[in-house]
C-alpha positions in Angstrom: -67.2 43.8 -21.8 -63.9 45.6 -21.4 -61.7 45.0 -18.6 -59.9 48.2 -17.3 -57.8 46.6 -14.6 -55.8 44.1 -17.0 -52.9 45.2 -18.5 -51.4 44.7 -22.4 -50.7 41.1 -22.8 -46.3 42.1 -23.4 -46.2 39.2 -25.7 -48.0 41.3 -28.1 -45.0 44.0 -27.4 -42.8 45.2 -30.0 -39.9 44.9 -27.8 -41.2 41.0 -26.9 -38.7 39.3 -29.8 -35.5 41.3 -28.7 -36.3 40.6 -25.2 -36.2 36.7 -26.2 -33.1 37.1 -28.0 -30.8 38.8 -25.2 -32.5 35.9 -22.8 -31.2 33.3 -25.4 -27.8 35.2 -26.6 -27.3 34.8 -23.0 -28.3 31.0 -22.2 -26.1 30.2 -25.5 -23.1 32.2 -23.6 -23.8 29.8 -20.5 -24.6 32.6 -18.4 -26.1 32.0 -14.9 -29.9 32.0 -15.1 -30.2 35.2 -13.1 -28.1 36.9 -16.2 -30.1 35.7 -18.6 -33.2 37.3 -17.3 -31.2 40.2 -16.6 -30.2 40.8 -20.5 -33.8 40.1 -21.3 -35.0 43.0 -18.4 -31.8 45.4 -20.1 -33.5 45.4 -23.3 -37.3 46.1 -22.1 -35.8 48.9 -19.8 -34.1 50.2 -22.9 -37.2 49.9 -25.5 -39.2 51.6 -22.7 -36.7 53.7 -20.5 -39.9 55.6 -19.2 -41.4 52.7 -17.3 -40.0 51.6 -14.0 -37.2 49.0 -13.1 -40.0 47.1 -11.2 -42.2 47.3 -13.9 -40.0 46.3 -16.9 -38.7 43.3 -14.6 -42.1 42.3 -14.4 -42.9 42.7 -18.2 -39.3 41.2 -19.3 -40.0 37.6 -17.2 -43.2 37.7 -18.7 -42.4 37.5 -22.3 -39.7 35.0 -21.1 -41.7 32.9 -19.3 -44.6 32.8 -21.3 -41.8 31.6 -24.6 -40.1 29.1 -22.5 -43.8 27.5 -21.1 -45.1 27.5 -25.0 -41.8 25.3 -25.8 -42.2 23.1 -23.2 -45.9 22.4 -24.0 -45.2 21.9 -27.5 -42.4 19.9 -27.1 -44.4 17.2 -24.6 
């Protein structure tokens, strides 16, 4: 069965790892947490300037949220 409504999974991105790495470069600089996801959301925008803000917001926090959950589960 193939499901035409779900979108790409962004982990699976190219752009996924820098994403991460901007969101950590900027935890490590003790940025507030709304700048962190910010650097990660720069580099999506800037890996794929022809998809919207909204859009690469969307994808960015994904990839970042998915990470940090993984981490969390694995650290329990």
């Amino acid at each position: 069965m193939v499901w035409y409504d779900r979108e790409p999974d962004p982990m699976t991105d190219n752009a996924a790892g820098a994403v991460l790495a901007a969101f950590e470069a900027a935890q490590r600089d003790d940025l507030p947490p709304v700048d962190c996801y910010r650097a990660g959301v720069e580099v999506w925008r800037r890996l794929h300037p022809n998809q919207t803000v909204a859009h690469a917001g969307k994808q960015a926090v994904a990839i970042i949220l998915a990470a940090r959950f993984r981490l969390r589960v694995e650290d329990a």
